[in-house]
N, C-alpha and C positions, 0 to 999 in steps of 0.2 A: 786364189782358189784353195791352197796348202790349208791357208786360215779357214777359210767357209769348211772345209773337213776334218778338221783340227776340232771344229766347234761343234759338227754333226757328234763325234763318236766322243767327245769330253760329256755331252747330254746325250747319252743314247735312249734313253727312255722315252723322252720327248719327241726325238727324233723320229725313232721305231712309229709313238705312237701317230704321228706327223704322216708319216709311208701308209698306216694303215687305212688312216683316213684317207688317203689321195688313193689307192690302192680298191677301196672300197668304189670310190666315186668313176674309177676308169673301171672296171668290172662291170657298174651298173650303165655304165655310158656306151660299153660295146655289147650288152648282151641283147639278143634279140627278143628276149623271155620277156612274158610280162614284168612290169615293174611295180606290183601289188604292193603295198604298207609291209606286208610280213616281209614280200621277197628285199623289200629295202634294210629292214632293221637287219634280217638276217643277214644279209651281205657285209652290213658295217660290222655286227658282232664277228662275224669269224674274220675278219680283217684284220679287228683289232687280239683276237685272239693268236692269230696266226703270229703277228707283227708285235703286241706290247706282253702277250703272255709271253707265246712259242719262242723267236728270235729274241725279245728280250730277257727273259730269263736263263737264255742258252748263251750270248753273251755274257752273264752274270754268271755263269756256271764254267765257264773258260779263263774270265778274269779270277775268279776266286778258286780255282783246284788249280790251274797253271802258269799265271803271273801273280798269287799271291803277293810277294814284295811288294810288288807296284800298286796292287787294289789296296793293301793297308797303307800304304804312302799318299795314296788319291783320298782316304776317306781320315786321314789323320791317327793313324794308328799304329798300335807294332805289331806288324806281325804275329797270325799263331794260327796251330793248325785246328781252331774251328773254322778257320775260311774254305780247308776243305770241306767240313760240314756245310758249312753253307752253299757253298758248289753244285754240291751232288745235291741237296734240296731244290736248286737253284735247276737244275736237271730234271728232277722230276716234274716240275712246275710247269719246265716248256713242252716236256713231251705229252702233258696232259692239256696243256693250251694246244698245241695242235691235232692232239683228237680229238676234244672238245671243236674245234673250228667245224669238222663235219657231223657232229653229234648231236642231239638232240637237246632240249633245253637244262633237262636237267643234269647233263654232261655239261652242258656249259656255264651253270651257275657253280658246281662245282672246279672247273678250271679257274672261276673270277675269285670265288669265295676264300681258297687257300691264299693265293696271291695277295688279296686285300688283306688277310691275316699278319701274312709276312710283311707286307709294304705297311701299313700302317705299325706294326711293331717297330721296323727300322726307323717310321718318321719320330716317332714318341725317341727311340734310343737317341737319334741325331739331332733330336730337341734337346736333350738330356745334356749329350756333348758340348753342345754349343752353349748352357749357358753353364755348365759345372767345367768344363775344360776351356771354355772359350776355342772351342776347335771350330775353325771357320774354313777349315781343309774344302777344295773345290768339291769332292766326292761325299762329304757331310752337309753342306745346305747348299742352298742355289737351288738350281734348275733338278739335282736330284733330291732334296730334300721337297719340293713342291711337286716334282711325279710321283714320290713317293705314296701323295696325299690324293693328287690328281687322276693317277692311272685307276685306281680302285675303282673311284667315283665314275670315272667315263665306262667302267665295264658294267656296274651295277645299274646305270643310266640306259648301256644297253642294250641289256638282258630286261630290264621293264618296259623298253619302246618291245623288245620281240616278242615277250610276251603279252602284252597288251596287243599288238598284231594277230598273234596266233588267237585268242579271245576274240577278236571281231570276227575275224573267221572262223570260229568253228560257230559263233553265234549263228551267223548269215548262212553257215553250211546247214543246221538242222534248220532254221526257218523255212529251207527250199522243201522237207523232205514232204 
């Protein structure tokens, strides 16, 4: 068991994103609401916003402003204090991921948008490391080197299922009038 949680929070991006999905699926399994195309997409978006934006990037904002040592140790590096910089970005990101969760769309293309900026810039830097430094540190490739690449994708993924939802319905809503 030590191991299976050892493993959870060594990959917490994965993880997180893992909770959001299951999170999303028990929400729409106990609510009594209709279960319309839009109420679906939307439920996975703020799930994953909540869970890979909110909580992930709030974790990333606790290991990098107050275990620094150990975050630069985990991703192969020394120490320095732009990991506070990166913290407090890392801070902004999840508090705008969990307004975004109850906001409107374009609140929520801007919670995925900044995020995909910053994770794909880190995938490109930890591409860089690994083959100029051969840094193979568990916090530079692996499982965070491929969320890096993968979380973006599943947010931009979807924010296209809910707006393409929100589009069939408003289609269908002026067709009635």
């Amino acid at each position: 068991m030590a191991s299976l949680i050892r493993l959870a929070f060594d990959n917490f991006p994965l993880t997180l994103l893992l909770l959001g999905v299951l999170l999303a699926m028990a929400s729409l399994a106990l609510t009594r609401r209709e279960r319309t195309p839009e109420r679906i997409a939307s439920t996975f978006l703020r799930w994953f916003l909540l869970c890979s934006v909110g909580l992930s990037f709030f974790v990333n904002f606790v290991f990098h402003s107050f275990y620094g040592d150990l975050a630069a140790r985990l991703i192969g590096w020394a120490p320095s204090p732009f990991q506070y910089e990166v913290g407090t970005a890392s801070l902004g990101f999840a508090l705008v991921g969990v307004f975004a969760a109850f906001g409107g769309l374009g609140l929520r293309l801007a919670a995925v948008l900044g995020p995909a900026a910053f994770l794909w810039g880190a995938a490109i830097g930890h591409g860089a490391q690994l083959q100029q430094a051969h840094d193979y540190a568990q916090g530079n490739v692996g499982a965070m080197l491929g969320t890096d690449i993968l979380v973006p994708l599943v947010g931009f993924a979807l924010l296209a299922w809910q707006a393409k939802a929100q589009s069939r319905r408003s289609v269908f809503a002026r067709s009635r009038l």
